[in-house]
N, C-alpha and C positions, 0 to 999 in steps of 0.2 A: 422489420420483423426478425433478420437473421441476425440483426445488433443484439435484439432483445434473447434471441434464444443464445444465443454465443453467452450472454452475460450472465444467464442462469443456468446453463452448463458449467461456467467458467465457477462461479461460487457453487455451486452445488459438490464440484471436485474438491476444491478450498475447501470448504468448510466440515473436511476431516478431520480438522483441528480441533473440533469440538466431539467427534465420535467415541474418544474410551479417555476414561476417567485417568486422571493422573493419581498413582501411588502415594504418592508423597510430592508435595510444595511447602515452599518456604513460608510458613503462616504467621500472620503477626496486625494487630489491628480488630476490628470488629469482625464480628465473627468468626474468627479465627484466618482471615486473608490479609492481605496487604491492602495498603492505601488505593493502590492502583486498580485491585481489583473492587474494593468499595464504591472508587468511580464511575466504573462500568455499571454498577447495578444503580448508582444515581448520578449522572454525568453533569457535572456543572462549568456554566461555561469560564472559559480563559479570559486573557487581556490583548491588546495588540498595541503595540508602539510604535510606531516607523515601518520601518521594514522587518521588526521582531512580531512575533506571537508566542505565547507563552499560555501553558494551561497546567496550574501549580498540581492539583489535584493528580497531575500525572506522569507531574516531573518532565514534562514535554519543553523543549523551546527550539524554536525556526526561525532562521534568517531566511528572506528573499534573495538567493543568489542573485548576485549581480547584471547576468544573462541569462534568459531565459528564448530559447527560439520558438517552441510550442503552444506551451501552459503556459500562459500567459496572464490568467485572474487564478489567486491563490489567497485559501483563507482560511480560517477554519469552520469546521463543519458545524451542521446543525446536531448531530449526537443524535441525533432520528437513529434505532437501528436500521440497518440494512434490509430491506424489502424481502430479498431472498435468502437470508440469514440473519435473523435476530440474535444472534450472539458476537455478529460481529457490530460495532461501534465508529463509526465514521470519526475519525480524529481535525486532519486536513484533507483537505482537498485543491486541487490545481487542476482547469479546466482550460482549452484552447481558444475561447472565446472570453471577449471582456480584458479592458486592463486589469493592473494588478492589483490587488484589494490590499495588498501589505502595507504601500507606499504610492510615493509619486516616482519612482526609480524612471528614468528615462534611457537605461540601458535592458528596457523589458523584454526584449526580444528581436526581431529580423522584419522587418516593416516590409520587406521584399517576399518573405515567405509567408506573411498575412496575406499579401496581394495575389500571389501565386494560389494561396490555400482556399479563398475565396473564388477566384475564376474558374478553379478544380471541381469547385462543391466539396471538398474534403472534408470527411465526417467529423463531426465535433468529436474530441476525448476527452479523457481525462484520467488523473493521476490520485490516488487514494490513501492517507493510510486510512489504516482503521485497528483497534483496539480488542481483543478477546481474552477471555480469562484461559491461562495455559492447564489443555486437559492431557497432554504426552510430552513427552522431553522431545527439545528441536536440536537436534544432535549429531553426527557425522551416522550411529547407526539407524536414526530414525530415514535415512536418503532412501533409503529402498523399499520402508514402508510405504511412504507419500510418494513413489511414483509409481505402484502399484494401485495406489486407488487413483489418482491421474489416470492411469491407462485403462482401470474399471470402470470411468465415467468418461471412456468414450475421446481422449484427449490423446493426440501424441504429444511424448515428453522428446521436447528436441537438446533441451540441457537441465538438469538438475545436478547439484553439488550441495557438500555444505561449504561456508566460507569463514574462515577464520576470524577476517579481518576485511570484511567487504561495507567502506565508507565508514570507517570507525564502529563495525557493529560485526559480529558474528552470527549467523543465522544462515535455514536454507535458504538458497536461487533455485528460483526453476522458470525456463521459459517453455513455455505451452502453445499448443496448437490445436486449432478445433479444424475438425476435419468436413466436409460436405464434397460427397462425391467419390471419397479417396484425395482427394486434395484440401490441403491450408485454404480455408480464408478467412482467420483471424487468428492474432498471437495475443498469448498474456502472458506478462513479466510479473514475476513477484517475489518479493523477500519477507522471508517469515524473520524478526529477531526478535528472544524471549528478554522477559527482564520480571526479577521476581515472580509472581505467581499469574501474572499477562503473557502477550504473544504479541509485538506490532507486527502489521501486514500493509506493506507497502503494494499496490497492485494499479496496472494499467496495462489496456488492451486497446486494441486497433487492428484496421485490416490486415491481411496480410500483406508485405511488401510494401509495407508505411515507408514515403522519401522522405516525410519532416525527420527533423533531426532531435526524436523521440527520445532516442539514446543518450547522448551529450543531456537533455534535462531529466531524463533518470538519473544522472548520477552526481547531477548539482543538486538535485533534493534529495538523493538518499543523502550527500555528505554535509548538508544542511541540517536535517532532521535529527534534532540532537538531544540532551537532556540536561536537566539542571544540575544533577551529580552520576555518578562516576554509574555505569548500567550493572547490575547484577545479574549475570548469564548463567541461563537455567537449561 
């Protein structure tokens, strides 16, 4: 129950991203938007090779890092929207349960911290992105917007920034905390990076004071999570 409230608090703050209309974007395509955002509104699915996925429609492609300690089954999504936000669009997904769906990679992860993670009962996670059409510019001045409605929905904001150059992408971080009692017990990580007239939103949650080694495979799939040509930042 407090997985499920956590997760609908957690997107209900997110999903400011769709709250006020964008000014002006870079329009071009059918009805006057970009390809990427044509996708959204008809998602069609990718390809998978090896250890690659690729989803042309969105200019997407993923390598399988070579270690993985957590997420260990990664794939792409079903492009179902989101239960709790229908604007946003499930792209990949990498979840702590299951091999890898990319490959037969036999470097998938820590066979010792499956073992540990199972005797624990350690709660299943998982790792998201997902796809939205950009309604505000993600900017160094938009930081103090988005952690103003963060902290209006109820969240402490333990770090947000914007990042230049964070895994070859520029966009906000912010790591969040849902609070019960006056205390954390649950964090969510996420990076917003725009490209054309879209938003990717990289997002995973877990209880507070998660020991898997969460971290180390955030940062092997944000610098995995790539594209086919060169990103257009908005």
């Amino acid at each position: 129950m407090l997985a499920a409230r956590s997760s609908r608090i957690g997107l209900i703050a997110l999903c400011v991203l769709c709250a006020v209309p964008l000014a002006s974007c870079k329009n071009k395509g059918k009805r006057g938007q970009s390809e990427l955002a044509n996708w959204i509104d008809s998602p069609t699915k990718g390809s998978k090779d090896g250890d690659h996925i690729k989803i042309p429609g969105l200019g997407v492609k993923m390598e399988l890092p070579e270690t993985l300690y957590v997420f260990k089954s990664c794939g792409e999504a079903s492009h179902t929207p989101d239960s709790f936000n229908r604007e946003w669009i499930p792209v990949v997904v990498c979840n702590s349960e299951g091999g890898s769906t990319f490959g037969d990679s036999e470097e998938g992860g820590d066979e010792f911290a499956d073992d540990d993670a199972a005797e624990s009962g350690a709660e299943p996670i998982d790792l998201t992105f997902y796809v939205t059409k950009k309604t505000r510019p993600i900017d160094e001045r938009a930081v103090t917007w988005f952690e103003g409605q963060f902290k209006q929905a109820g969240l402490e904001v333990a770090d947000i920034s914007y990042q230049h150059e964070y895994h070859k992408k520029a966009g906000i971080y912010a790591k969040l905390r849902v609070m019960d009692g006056g205390e954390p017990s649950r964090e969510i990580v996420q990076f917003m990076f725009p490209r054309q007239d879209v938003v990717f939103i990289a997002k995973m949650e877990y209880p507070f004071g998660e020991t898997r080694s969460v971290d180390a495979d955030w940062q092997a799939l944000l610098w995995y999570f790539d594209f086919t040509a060169a990103a257009e930042e908005g």
